[in-house]
N, C-alpha and C positions, 0 to 999 in steps of 0.2 A: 743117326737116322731115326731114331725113336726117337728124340726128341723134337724132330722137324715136325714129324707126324701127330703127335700131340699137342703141338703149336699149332698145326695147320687146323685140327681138328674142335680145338678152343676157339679160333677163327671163326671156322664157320657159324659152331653153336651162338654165337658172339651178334653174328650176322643173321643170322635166324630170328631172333629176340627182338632187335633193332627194329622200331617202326622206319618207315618208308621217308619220311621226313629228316627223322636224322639220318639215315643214312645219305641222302640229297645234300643235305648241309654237312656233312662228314667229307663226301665225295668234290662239293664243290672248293671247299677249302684246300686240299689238295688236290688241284690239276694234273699231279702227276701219274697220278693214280694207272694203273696198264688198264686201256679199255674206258678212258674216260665217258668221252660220248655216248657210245653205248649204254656204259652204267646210270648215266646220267636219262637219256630215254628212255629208258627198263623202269627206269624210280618213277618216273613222271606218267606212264602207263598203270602202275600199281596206284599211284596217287590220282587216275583219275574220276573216282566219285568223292574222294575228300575234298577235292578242288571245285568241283562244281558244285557240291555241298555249303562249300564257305562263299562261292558265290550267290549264290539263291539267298542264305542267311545277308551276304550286303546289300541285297536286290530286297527282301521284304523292310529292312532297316529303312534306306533311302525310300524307298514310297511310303512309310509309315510318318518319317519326318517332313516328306514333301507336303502327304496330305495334312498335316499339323499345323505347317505355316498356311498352306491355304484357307486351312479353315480361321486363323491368325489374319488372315487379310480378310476375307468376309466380315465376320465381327469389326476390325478399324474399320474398313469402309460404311458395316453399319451406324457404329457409334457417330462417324460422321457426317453422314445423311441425315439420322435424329439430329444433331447439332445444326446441320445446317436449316433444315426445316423449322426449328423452335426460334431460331432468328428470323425465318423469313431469307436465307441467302441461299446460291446454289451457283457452281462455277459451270463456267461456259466457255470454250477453246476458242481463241481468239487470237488473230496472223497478227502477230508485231513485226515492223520493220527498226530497226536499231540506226543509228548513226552512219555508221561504215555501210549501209544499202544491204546489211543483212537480214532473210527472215527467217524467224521463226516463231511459236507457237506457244503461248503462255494461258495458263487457265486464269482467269477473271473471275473475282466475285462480284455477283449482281446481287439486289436485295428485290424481293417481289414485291408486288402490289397489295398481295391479299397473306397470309400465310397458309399452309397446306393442314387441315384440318384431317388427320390420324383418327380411326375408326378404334375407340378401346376394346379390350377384348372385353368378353361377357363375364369373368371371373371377377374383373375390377370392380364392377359393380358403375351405380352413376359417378359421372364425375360430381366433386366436391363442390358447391357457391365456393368463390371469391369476388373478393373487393379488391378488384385490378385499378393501377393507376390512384394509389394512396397518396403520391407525393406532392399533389397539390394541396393535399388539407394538410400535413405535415408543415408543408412548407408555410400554409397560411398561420397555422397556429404558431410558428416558432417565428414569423413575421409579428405577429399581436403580443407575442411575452416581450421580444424587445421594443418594441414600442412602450409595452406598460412600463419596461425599466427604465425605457430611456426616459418619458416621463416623471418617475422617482427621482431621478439622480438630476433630472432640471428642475426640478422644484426645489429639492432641497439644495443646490446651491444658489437658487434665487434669496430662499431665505436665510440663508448661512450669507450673501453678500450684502444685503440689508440689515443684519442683525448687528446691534450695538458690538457683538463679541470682539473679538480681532481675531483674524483667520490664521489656523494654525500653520506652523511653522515646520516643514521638515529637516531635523537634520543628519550628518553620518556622524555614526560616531565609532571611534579606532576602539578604545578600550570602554568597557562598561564592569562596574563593582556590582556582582547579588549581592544583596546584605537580608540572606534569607539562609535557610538549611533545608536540606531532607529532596523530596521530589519536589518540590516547589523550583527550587538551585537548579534540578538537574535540567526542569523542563527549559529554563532561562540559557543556563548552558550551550544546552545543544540546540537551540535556535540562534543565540550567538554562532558557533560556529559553523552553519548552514550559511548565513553571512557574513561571513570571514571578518569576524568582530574579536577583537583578544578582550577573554574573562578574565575579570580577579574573583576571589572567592574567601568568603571569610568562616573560621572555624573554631568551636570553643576544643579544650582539650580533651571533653572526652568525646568528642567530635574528629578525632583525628585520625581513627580508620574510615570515617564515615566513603562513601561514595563520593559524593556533593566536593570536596574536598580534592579527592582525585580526579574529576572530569573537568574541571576548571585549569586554564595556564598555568595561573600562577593563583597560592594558597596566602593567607596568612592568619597566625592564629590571632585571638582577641580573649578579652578579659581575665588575664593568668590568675587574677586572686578573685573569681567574680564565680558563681553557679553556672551550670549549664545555658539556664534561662538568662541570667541576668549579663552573659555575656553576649549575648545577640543585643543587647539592649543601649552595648557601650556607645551610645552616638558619636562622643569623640575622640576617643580613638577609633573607630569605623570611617569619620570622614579625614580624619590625620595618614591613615593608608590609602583614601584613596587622593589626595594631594601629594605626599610622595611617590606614589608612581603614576601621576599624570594623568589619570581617569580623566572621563569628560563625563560622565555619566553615572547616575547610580541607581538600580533596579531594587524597590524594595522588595519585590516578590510578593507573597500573600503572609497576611500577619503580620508579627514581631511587632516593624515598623514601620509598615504599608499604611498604617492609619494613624500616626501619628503627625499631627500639620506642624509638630514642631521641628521635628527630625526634616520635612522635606523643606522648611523653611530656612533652615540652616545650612541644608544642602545647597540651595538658591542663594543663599549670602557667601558660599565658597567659591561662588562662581562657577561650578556643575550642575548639571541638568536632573532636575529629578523626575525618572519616568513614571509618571501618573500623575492624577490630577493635583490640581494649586492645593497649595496649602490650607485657602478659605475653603475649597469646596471638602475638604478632607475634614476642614473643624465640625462643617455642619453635619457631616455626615455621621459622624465621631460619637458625636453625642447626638441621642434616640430621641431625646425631647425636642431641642434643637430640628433635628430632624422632621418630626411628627408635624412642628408648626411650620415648617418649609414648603411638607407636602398638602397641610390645610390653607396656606394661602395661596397656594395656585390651583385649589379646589380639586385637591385628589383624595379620595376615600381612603379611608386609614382603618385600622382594623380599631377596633373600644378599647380602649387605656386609660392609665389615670396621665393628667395633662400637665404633674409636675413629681419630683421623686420622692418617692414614700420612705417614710425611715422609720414606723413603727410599727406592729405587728396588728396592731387595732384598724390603721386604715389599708391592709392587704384585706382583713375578713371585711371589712363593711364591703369593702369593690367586690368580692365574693359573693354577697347575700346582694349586692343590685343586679347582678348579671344572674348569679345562678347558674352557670357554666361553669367547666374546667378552667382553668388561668393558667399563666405562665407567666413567672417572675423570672426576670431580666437586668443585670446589674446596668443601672443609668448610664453607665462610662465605660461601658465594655466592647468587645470586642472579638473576634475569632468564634463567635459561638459556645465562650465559653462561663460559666457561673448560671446557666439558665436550669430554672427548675418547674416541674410538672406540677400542677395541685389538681386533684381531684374532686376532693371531700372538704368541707367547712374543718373538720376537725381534725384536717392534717396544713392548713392555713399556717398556722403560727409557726409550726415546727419547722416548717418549708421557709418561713422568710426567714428564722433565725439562721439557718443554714445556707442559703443563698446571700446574707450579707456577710458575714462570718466570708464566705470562699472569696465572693467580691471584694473584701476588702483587704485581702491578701492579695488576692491578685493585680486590680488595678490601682489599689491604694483609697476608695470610699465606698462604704458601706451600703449605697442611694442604689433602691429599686427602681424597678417601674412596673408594673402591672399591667395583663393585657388578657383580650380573650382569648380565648385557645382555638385556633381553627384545626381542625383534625381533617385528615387526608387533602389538604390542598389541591392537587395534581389531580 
C-alpha cells in the first residue's frame, strides 16, 4: 500500500512539471488513457493563449512575406514600364478569336509614334550631349576602307598579270624538312602542325636534348664527325634525308642556309621545292655589293659605302677621313648579322679592320670588307 502511494504521488509531481503540450501529445498517443476527452479539452483550455500566440506569430509572418512579394511586383512592373518606354512600346488588351471560334484576350505590343520623354530628377543634374544615330558614318567609313582595299588588291593584280614574272604557283605539301635549329625550328614546327603538315627535323649531337628536336615528327641527327656549326652546314647528307623519307619540301628557316643559292639550287635539282626565294635572287642578295648595285640601278638610295671590297687597312682610314662619321665594317660575303664591327675614332680604324677580317674569314671563308656609313637610331 506504501508503495502504491508513492508511485501515485511521483505521478502526480511528474504531472505537475509537464508543460501542457506534452502532456497533449503524451495523452493523444495513448487513447486509452481513463478520461480521454476530458483530458484532452482541460489541455486545450490551458494551451489556449500559446495557441493564439503562435497564431498571430504566423499571421504577422504571412503579411510580412505577402507585403515583400508585392513590393517584388511593383519594382518588375517598374522595370518594365522603363523598358517599355526607352523603346518606344507599351501593351494593350486585345480580343483574339482562335480557330475553333474561341475568345480570348491577349496583351499586344504596339510601338508609338513619339517616345515618352521622363522628367530627370534634379540630383541628376543636365542630361549629358550625345551623338545619337552614329552608324551611318560608321558604316560610311568601313564602306571607303574597303573600297580603298579593294582598289590595292586590283591594281596589284593588274600589274602582277602583265608583268614578264610568272604567277606564283600554290602547292600542299604532306611532309616538309627545317634544316634550321633553335626557335627559328620551332616557329616552323608548330605552324606545320596547325596545318596538319608532317615535320622532319634535323639535329647535331649536341643538339639532342635540344627542344627543336623534340617538337618535330620525326628527328634525325647529321654531321657525327663535323662541329656544332658545321653540321647544320652538311648540305648533302640534309638533302640524302630528306629523299629518303619522301619530303616534298625543304624550309630553310633563318640563317645557316637560308642564303645560300647554292643549297636551294640543289635542292631544286632533287626535285623538292625550296621554300623561299630562287636561287638568283638569293645570289644577289647574298652578296652586299652585288646587292648595293641592284638597288642603284632601279634608283633606290643606298646608304655611302665603298663600291667594291676593301682588303687593306689604308683604304678603310682614307673612307673614314672622307665621310668623317662613325663607319661600320661588314664582311663582303656575310651574312646573319654576323662579323660586323663599330668604328668611332680614326685611331681605332686599323685595329677594327684587322679584327673584322680575321672573324670574317673564319667565318665565311674571305677576309673582303665593305665599308659604310653608320646611321645611328634608324627607327
Amino acid at each position: 500500500m506504501t508503495y502504491d502511494k508513492e508511485r501515485q504521488k511521483r505521478t502526480e509531481e511528474t504531472q505537475a512539471n509537464e508543460k501542457p503540450l506534452d502532456r497533449l501529445i503524451k495523452v493523444t498517443n495513448d487513447a486509452r488513457t481513463p478520461g480521454y476527452m476530458k483530458l484532452v479539452i482541460d489541455l486545450m483550455l490551458e494551451m489556449k493563449e500559446e495557441i493564439q500566440e503562435a497564431n498571430r506569430r504566423n499571421k504577422e509572418q504571412t503579411d510580412e512575406q505577402d507585403a515583400n512579394s508585392w513590393d517584388k511586383f511593383k519594382e518588375a512592373n517598374l522595370r518594365t514600364e522603363k523598358a517599355m518606354n526607352r523603346y518606344n512600346v507599351y501593351l494593350e488588351k486585345k480580343l483574339i478569336e482562335s480557330e475553333d471560334k474561341t475568345k480570348f484576350y491577349r496583351y499586344v505590343k504596339f510601338r508609338r509614334d513619339k517616345p515618352i520623354i521622363h522628367k530627370r530628377k534634379a540630383e541628376l543634374g543636365p542630361r549629358p550631349i550625345r551623338i545619337k544615330n552614329l552608324h551611318w558614318l560608321l558604316d560610311l567609313i568601313r564602306r571607303m576602307l574597303a573600297a580603298y582595299y579593294r582598289r590595292r588588291h586590283v591594281f596589284a593584280l593588274f600589274i602582277r598579270l602583265f608583268s614578264n614574272d610568272k604567277p606564283p604557283t600554290i602547292r600542299n605539301f604532306k611532309k616538309v624538312l627545317v634544316a634550321s635549329r633553335g626557335e627559328v625550328a620551332l616557329r616552323v614546327f608548330r605552324t606545320l602542325r596547325e596545318i596538319e603538315v608532317e615535320s622532319i627535323g634535323i639535329y647535331a649531337h649536341e643538339d639532342r636534348f635540344s627542344q627543336h628536336r623534340q617538337m618535330a615528327d620525326k628527328s634525325f641527327l647529321v654531321g657525327r664527325n663535323l662541329d656544332p656549326i658545321g653540321a647544320y652546314f652538311d648540305m648533302e647528307e640534309i638533302i640524302n634525308i630528306a629523299l629518303e623519307n619522301g619530303v616534298d619540301a625543304i624550309h630553310p628557316g633563318y640563317g645557316v642556309l637560308a642564303s645560300r643559292s647554292d643549297f636551294a639550287q640543289r635542292v631544286i635539282d632533287a626535285g623538292m621545292t625550296f621554300i623561299g626565294p630562287t636561287p638568283t635572287a638569293i645570289a644577289w642578295m647574298a652578296d652586299k655589293l652585288v646587292a648595293r648595285q641592284c638597288a642603284c640601278g632601279v634608283n633606290v638610295k643606298v646608304i655611302p659605302g665603298t663600291g667594291a671590297p676593301i682588303t687593306t687597312p689604308q683604304e678603310a682610314v682614307s673612307f673614314f677621313k672622307k665621310h668623317n662619321t662613325p663607319i661600320i665594317l661588314k664582311p663582303a660575303y656575310g651574312q646573319g648579322g654576323l662579323g660586323m664591327r663599330r668604328v668611332d675614332s680614326l685611331a681605332r680604324v686599323a685595329e677594327a679592320f684587322e679584327l673584322a677580317s680575321q672573324e670574317a674569314q673564319v667565318l665565311f671563308g674571305d677576309g673582303s670588307l665593305l665599308a659604310e656609313k653608320l646611321i645611328e637610331h634608324p627607327r
